[in-house]
C-alpha positions as CSV (number, residue, x, y, z in Angstrom):
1,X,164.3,28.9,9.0
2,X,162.5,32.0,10.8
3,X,162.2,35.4,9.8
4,X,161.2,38.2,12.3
5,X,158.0,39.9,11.0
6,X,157.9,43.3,12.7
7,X,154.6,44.7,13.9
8,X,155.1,48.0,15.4
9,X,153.1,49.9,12.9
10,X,150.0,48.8,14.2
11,X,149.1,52.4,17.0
12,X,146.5,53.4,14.1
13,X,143.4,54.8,15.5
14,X,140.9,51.7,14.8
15,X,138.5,52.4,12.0
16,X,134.9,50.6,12.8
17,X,131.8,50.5,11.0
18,X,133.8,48.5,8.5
19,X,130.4,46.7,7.2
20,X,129.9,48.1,4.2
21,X,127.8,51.3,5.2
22,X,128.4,53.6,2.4
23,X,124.7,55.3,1.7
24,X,122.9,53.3,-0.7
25,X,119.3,53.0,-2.3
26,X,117.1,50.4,-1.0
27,X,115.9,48.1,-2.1
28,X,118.9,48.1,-4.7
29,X,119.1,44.0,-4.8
30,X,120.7,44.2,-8.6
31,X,123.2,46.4,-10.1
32,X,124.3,46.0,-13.8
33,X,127.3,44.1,-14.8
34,X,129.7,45.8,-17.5
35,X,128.2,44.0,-20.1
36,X,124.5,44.6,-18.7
37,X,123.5,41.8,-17.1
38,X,122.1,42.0,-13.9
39,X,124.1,40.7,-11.0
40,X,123.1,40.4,-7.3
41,X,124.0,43.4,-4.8
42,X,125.1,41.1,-1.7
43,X,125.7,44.2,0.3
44,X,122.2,45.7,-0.7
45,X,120.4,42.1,0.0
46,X,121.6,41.9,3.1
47,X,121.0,45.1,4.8
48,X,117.6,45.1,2.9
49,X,116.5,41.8,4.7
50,X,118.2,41.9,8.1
51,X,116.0,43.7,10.4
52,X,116.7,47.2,12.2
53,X,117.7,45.5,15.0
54,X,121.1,45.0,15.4
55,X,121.8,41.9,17.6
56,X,119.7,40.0,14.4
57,X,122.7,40.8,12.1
58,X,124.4,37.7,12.1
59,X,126.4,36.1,10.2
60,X,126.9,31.7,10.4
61,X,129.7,29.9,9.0
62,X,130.7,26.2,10.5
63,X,130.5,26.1,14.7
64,X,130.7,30.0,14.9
65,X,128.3,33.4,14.7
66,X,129.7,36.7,13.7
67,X,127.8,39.5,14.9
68,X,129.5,42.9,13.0
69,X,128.1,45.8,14.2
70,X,128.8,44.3,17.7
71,X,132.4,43.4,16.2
72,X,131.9,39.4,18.2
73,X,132.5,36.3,16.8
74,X,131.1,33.5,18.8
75,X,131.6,29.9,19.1
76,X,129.3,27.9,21.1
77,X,127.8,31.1,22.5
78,X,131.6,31.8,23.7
79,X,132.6,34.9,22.6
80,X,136.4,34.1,20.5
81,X,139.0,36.4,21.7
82,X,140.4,38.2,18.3
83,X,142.2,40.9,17.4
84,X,140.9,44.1,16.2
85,X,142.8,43.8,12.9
86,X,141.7,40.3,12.4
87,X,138.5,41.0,12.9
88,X,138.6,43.4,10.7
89,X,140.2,41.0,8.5
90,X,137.2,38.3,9.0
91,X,134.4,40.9,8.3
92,X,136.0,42.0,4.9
93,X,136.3,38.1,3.9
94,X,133.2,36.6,4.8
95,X,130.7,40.0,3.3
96,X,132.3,38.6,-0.1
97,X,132.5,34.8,0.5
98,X,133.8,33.1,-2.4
99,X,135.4,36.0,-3.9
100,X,139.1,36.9,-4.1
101,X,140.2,39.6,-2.2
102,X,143.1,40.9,-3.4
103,X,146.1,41.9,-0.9
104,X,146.2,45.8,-1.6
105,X,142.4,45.4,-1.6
106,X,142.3,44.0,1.7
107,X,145.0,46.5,2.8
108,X,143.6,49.4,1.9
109,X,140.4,47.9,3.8
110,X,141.8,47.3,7.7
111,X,144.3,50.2,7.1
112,X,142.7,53.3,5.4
113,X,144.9,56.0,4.1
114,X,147.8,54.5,5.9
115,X,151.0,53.0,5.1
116,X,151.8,49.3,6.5
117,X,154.2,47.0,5.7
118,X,152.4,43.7,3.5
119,X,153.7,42.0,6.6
120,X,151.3,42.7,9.1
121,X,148.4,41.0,7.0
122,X,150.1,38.0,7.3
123,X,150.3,38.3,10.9
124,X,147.1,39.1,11.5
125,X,145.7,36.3,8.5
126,X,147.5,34.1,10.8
127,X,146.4,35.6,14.1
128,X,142.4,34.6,12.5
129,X,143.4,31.3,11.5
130,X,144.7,30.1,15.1
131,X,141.4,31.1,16.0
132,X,138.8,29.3,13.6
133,X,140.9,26.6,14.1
134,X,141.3,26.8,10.3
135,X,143.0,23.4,9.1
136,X,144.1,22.0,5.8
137,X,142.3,18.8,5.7
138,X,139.3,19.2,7.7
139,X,137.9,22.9,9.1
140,X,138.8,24.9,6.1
141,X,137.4,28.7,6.3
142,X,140.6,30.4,4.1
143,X,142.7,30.0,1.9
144,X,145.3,32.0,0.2
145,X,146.2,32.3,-3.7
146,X,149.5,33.5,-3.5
147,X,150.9,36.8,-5.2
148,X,146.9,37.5,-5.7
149,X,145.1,37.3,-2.7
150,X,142.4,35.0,0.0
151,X,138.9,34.1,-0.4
152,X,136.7,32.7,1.7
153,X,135.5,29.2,1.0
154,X,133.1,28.1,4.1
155,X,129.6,27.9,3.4
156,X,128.4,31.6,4.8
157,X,124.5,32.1,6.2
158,X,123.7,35.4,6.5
159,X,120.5,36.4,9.6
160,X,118.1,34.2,8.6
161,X,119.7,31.4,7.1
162,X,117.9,31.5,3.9
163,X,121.0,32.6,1.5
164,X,124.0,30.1,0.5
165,X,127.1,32.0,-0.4
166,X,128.3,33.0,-3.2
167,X,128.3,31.7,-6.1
168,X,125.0,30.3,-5.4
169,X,124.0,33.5,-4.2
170,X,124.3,35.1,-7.4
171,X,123.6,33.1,-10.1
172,X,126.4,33.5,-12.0
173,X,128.3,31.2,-14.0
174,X,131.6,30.2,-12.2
175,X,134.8,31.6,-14.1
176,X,136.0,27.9,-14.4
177,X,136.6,25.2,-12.3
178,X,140.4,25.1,-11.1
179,X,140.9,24.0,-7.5
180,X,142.4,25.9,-5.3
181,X,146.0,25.4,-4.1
182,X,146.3,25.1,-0.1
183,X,149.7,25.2,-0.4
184,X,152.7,27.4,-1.6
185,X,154.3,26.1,-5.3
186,X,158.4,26.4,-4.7
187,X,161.0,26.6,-7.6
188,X,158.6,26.7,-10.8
189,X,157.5,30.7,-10.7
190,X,160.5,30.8,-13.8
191,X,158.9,28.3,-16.0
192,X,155.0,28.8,-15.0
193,X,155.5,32.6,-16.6
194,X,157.2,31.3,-19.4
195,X,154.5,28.6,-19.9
196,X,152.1,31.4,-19.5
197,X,154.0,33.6,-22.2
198,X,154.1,30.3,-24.4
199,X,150.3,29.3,-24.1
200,X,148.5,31.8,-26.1
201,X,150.9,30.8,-29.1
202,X,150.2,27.3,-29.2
203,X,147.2,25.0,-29.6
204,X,148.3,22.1,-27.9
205,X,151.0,21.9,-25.0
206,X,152.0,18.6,-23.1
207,X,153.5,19.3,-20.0
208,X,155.3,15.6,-19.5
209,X,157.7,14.4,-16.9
210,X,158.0,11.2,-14.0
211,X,155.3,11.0,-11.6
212,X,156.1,13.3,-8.6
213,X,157.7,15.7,-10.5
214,X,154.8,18.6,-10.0
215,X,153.4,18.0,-13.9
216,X,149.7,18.9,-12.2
217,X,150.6,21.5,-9.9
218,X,152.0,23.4,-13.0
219,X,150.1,23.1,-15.3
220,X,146.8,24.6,-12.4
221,X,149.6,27.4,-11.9
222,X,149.8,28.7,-15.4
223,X,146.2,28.2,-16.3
224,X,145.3,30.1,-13.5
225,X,148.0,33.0,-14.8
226,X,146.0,33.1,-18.4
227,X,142.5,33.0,-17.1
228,X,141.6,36.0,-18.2
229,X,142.5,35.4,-21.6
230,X,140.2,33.4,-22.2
231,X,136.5,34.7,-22.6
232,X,134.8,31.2,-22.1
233,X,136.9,30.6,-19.3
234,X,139.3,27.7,-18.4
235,X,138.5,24.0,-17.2
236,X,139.6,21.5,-15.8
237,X,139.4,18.4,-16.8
238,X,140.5,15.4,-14.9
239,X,141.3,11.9,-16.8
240,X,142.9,10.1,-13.9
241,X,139.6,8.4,-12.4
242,X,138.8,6.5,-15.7
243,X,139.5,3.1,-16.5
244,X,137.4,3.3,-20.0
245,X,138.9,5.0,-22.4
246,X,135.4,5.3,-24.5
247,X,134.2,7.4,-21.6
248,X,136.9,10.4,-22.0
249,X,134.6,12.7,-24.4
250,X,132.0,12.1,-22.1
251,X,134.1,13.3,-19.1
252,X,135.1,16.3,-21.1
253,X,131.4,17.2,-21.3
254,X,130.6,16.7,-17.7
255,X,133.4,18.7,-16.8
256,X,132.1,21.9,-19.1
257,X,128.8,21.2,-18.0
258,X,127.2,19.7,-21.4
259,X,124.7,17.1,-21.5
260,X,125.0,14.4,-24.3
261,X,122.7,13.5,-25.7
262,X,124.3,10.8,-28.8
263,X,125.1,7.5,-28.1
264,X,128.5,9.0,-30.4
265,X,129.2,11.8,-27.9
266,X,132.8,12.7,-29.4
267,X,131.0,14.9,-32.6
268,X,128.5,16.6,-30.1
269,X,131.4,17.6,-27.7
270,X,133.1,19.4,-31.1
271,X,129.9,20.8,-32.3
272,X,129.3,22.4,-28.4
273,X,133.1,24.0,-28.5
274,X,133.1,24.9,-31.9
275,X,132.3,28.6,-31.6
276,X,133.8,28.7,-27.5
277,X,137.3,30.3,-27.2
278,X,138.8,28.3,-23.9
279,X,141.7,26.8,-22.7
280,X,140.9,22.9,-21.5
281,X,143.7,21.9,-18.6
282,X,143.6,18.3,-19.5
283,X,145.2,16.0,-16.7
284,X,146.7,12.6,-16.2
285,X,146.5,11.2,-19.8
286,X,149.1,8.7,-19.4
287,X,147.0,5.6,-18.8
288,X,144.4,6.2,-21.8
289,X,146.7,8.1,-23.6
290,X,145.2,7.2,-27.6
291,X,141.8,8.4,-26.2
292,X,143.0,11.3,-24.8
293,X,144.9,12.1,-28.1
294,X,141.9,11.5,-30.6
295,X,139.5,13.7,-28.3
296,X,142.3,16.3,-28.1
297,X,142.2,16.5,-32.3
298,X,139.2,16.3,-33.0
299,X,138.6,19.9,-30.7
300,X,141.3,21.1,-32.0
301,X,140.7,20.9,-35.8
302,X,137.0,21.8,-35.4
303,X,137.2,24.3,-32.4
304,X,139.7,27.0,-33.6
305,X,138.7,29.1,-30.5
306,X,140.2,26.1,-28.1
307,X,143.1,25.4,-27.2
308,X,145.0,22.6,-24.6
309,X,147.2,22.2,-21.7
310,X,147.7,19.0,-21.1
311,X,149.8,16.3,-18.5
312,X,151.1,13.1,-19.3
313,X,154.1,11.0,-18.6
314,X,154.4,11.1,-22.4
315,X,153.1,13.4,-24.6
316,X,150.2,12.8,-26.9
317,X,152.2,12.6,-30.2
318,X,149.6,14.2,-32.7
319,X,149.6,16.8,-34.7
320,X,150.9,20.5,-34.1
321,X,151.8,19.5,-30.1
322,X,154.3,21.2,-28.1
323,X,155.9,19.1,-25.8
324,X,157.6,20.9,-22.2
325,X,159.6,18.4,-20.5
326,X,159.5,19.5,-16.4
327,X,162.6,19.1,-14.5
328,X,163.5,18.4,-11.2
329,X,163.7,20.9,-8.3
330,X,167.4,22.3,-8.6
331,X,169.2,20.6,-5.9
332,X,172.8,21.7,-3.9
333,X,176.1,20.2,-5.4
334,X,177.5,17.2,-4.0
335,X,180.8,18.8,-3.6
336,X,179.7,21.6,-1.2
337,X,179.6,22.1,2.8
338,X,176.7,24.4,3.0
339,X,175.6,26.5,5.7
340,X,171.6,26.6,6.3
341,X,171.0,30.2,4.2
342,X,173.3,28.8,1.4
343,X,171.5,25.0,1.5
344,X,167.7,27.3,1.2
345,X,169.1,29.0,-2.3
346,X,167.7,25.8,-3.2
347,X,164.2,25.1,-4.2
348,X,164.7,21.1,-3.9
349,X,166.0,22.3,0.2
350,X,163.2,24.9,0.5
351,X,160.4,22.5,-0.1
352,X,162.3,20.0,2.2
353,X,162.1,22.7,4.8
354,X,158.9,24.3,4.3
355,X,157.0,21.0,4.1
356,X,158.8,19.4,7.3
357,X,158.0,23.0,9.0
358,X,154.2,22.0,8.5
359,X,154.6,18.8,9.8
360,X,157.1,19.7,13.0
361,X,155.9,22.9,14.3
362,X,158.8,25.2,15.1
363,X,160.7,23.2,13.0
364,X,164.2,25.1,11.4
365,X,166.9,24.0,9.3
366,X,170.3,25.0,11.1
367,X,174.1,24.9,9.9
368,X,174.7,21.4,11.3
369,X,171.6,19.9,9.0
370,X,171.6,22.0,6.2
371,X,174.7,19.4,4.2
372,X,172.0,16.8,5.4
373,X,169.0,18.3,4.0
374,X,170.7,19.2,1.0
375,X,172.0,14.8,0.5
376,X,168.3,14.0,1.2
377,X,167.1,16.3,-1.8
378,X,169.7,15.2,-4.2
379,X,168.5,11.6,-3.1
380,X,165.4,12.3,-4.3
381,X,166.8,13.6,-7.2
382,X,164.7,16.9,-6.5
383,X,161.7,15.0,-7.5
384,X,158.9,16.8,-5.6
385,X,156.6,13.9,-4.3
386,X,159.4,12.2,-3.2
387,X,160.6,15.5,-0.4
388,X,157.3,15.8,0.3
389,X,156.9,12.0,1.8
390,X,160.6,12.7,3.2
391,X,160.0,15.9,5.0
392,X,156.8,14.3,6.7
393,X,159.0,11.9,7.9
394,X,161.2,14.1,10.0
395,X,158.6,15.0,13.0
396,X,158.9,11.3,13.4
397,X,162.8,10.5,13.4
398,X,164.7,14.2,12.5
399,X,166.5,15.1,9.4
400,X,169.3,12.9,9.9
401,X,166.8,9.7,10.6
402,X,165.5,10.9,7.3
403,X,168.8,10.5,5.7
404,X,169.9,7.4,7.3
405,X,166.7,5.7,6.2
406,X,167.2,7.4,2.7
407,X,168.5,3.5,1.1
408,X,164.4,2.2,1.8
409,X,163.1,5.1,0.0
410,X,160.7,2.9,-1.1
411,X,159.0,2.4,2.5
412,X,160.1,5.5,4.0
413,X,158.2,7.8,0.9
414,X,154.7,7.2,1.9
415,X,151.8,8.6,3.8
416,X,150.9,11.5,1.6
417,X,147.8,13.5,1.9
418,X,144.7,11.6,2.8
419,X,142.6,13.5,0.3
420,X,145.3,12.9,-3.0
421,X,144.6,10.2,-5.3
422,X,146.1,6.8,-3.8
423,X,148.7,6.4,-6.3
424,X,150.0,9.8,-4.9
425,X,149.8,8.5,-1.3
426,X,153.0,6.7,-1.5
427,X,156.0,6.7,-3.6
428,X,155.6,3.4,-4.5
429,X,152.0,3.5,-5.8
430,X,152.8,6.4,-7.9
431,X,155.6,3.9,-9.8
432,X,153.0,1.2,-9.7
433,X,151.0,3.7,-11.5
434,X,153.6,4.0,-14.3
435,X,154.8,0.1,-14.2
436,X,151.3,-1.2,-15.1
437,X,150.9,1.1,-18.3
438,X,153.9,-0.8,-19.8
439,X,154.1,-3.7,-21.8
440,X,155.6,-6.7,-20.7
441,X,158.6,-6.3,-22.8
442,X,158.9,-2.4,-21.8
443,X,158.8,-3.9,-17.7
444,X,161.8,-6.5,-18.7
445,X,163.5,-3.8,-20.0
446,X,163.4,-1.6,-17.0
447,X,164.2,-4.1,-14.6
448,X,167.1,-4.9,-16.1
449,X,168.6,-1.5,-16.4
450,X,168.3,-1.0,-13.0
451,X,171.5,-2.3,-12.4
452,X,173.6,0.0,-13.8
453,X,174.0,2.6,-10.6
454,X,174.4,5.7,-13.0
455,X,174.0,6.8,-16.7
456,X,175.1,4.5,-18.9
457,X,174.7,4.1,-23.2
458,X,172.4,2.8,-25.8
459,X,175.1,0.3,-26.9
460,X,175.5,-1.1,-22.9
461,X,171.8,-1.1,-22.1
462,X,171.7,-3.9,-25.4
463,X,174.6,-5.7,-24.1
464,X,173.0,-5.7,-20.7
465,X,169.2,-6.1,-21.2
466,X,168.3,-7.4,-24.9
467,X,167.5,-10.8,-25.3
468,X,167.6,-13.1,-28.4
469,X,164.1,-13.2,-28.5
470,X,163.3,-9.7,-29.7
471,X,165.1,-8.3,-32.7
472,X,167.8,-4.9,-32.0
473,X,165.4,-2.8,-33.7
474,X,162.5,-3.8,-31.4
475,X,164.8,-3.5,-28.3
476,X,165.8,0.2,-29.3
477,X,162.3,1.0,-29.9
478,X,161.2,-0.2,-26.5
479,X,164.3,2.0,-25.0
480,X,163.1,4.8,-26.5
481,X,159.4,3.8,-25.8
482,X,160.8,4.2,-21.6
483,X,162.1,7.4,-22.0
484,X,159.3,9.1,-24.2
485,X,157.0,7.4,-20.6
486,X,159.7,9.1,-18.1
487,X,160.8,6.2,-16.6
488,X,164.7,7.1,-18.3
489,X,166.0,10.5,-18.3
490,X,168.3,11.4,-21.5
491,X,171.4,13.8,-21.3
492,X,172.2,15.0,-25.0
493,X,174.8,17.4,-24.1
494,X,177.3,14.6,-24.5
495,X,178.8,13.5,-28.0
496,X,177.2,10.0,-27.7
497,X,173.8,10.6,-25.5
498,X,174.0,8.8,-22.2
499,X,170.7,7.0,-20.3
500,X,169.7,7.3,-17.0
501,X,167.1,6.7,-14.1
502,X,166.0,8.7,-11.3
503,X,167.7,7.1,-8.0
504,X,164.1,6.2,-6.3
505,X,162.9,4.6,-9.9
506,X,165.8,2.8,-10.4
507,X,165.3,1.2,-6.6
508,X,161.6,0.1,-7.7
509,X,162.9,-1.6,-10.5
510,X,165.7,-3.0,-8.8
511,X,163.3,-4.9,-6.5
512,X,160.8,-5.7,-9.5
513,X,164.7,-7.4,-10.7
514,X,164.9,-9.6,-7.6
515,X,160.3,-10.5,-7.7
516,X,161.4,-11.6,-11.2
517,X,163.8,-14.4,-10.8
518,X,166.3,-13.2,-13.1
519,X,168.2,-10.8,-10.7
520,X,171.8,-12.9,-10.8
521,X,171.7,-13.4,-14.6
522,X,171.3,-9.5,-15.2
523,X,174.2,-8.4,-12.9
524,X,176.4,-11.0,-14.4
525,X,175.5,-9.7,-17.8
526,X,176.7,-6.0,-16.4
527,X,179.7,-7.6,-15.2
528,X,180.8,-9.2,-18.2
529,X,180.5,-5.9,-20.2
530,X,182.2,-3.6,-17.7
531,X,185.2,-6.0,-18.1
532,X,185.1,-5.9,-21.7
533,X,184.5,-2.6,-22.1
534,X,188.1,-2.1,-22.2
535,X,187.5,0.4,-18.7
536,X,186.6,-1.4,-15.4
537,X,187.5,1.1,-13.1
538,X,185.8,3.6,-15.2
539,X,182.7,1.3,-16.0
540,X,182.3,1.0,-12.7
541,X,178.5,0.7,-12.5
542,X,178.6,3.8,-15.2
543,X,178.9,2.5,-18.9
């Protein structure tokens, strides 16, 4: 998958001088903010304390030295050969360090009263990242927020290296504390802006779904959309480290910057938001999910101003909560021969793609992959992890050594990202994640439905799983208890709703089937009932 950029608008006569040297008061250090506090002039600062000579204007950042008005960036006192443009580029970025610059912004910068095409910044962006060397997981100087703009995040020394960069620089407080995505979002802009639209209505949302499926990366997405709704700002706050659940009102307090003082720290929290108007992005309930819930009502009935996104693998289940089930990545059909273009209509392929593209450089989806590509996504049953640990496999063994190893999902969906929590590292932890918040009956349960190959009823999951041991009613319960965790998917379009597990779940708890002992018993109960059902042929692993 390539697409021809074109650069040919680029024989503008070079503008220099770009450094900010508009005629200005010294020594002008604040200017007033729109609501009249006083807020550092980084521009004024700097020219104010760099001296008249201009080989001591320098500006540090990691191994190299940017000297502007001598338009050099050096590295190891080797001067880095770099475009005009993306110097231009790298001047504009690091004078504001830490601060979006917006697209047109940065436009309007390098090209002056002139019309380009939004292509060539991303050519030249691209051109200055070869040359810092700027990596995801190590040497990171930019990053991009896409639709909006780039910032850049490496600590910045300006002359005489007594000034951090911003935010430090200027004593603000930060807008909120969101991370920043390193990597494009595919197949969710539809529901993020309807999440967005939804938000401001509602006090409590659960975004719920399987592990994998993107829950955290959409729920950052929208709250990012609506920041600037919110005049005390939008935080972050991240529940998946704890293993105490008496410690989750004290997280929320670290996380918005509140000390406790109370050996009860749950009615100081409330008493601290009860005049704030916020959004809290509350992540990875799931594993101390009554905690989660009674923190998340006691804000809400006492902070009117507050409001909650929240992620779980099943929602909280209090009061006045909106629950948004995420789906899968929409995958091909089974029934079509797809040529590459047709295969990429398809976010489930795209991510395949774009994620095997960073992995493989010069990597492309053609024709004779593209029905391939398009098998390994519905696989994975579009579940995002899932490609993601695929399409790192295919610099190793290609697209079709992906698909031929597609049957050991379990030990071909690993090495994710070395910085992501370790039950996102593999495909396996992440369901070990979700198998060790069940109860031992809900774990039975699962393994046992594992052997029906595709969706299959209420009434055949009892015949197939139950036990004499646990009443109907209990059995049901539990049933329902593994759907409301996203461990079994529900299609209600049907007259009588049918049951179901994603493909790479159901082959966890296949093998949690044969650990257990019981294996033989279980499949000769699903026997029995698809030749009784009246329908072999039809029952066929599908009752």
């Amino acid at each position: 998958m390539s697409s021809s950029v074109s650069t040919t608008r680029q024989s503008f006569p070079l503008v220099k001088g770009r450094w900010a040297h508009q005629a200005r008061s010294r020594p002008a250090f604040y200017a007033e903010s729109p609501t009249g506090n006083p807020f550092i002039n980084r521009t004024a600062l700097m020219e104010a304390n760099w001296p008249n000579d201009s080989t001591a204007r320098t500006i540090s950042f990691g191994p190299f030295r940017l000297f502007p008005t001598q338009r050099r960036l050096l590295h190891a006192d080797k001067t880095v050969p770099l475009g005009s443009r993306a110097l231009d580029i790298l001047i504009a970025l690091v004078e504001r360090p830490g601060e979006l610059f917006s697209n047109d912004e940065l436009m309007a910068r390098i090209w002056p009263n002139t019309f380009v095409e939004p292509a060539n910044l991303t050519v030249h962006i691209a051109a200055l990242r070869r040359a810092l060397g700027d990596r995801r997981d190590d040497n990171r100087f930019l990053v991009n927020i896409p639709g909006r703009g780039y910032r850049f995040v490496a600590p910045v020394r300006f002359a005489d290296n007594l000034r951090p960069s911003v935010p430090a620089a200027t004593g603000m407080k930060p807008e909120h504390n969101l991370p920043i995505r390193l990597s494009r979002l595919i197949g969710r802009a539809d529901i993020i802006d309807e999440l967005a639209e939804r938000l401001p209505q509602l006090r409590l949302l659960t975004i719920a779904g399987p592990g994998g499926i993107g829950k955290t990366s959409v729920a950052l997405a929208v709250a990012q959309q609506v920041i600037e709704a919110y005049e005390h700002c939008v935080w972050l706050i991240d529940l998946a480290p704890l293993h105490d659940a008496h410690l989750v009102p004290v997280t929320f307090a670290t996380a918005l910057g509140l000390e406790i003082q109370s050996e009860e720290p749950l009615p100081e929290l409330v008493a601290a938001l009860r005049d704030k108007r916020m959004l809290l992005v509350v992540d990875n309930c799931e594993h101390i999910i009554s905690a989660a819930a009674e923190v998340a009502v006691n804000v809400l009935r006492r902070a009117p101003g507050v409001q909650i996104l929240a992620t779980s693998r099943e929602p909280l289940r209090v009061e006045g909560e909106h629950v948004h089930r995420l789906s899968q990545l929409d995958c091909p059909p089974t029934s079509a021969t797809l040529t590459a273009a047709e295969a990429l209509a398809f976010p489930a392929v795209q991510l395949f793609v774009e994620r095997a593209a960073a992995c493989l450089s010069g990597f492309e989806l053609d024709d004779a992959d593209a029905s391939v590509a398009a098998e390994i996504s519905r696989s994975l049953d579009g579940l995002p992890l899932a490609i993601e640990f695929a399409a790192a496999r295919v610099s190793a063994v290609g697209v079709r050594g992906v698909a031929a190893h597609i049957g050991d999902r379990l030990e071909l969906l690993t090495d994710g990202h070395r910085a992501a929590p370790p039950r996102q590292q593999a495909m396996r932890a992440t369901l070990d994640w979700s198998y060790g918040l069940l109860t031992d009956l809900e774990q039975s349960i699962l393994r046992r439905l594992s052997v029906f190959a595709r969706s299959f009823t209420l009434q055949a999951a009892a015949a197939v799983a139950a036990d004499s041991a646990h009443a109907e009613s209990e059995f049901i319960d539990n049933v329902l208890g593994l759907v409301a965790k996203s461990l079994i998917m529900t299609d209600v379009d049907r007259i009588e709703p049918r049951l179901r597990m994603l493909q790479t779940t159901r082959a966890y708890a296949r093998a949690k089937l044969a650990d257990s002992g019981e294996r033989d018993t279980i499949y000769r109960r699903h026997a029995k009932y698809c030749r009784d059902c009246g329908n072999p042929a039809r029952c066929r692993g599908s009752c």
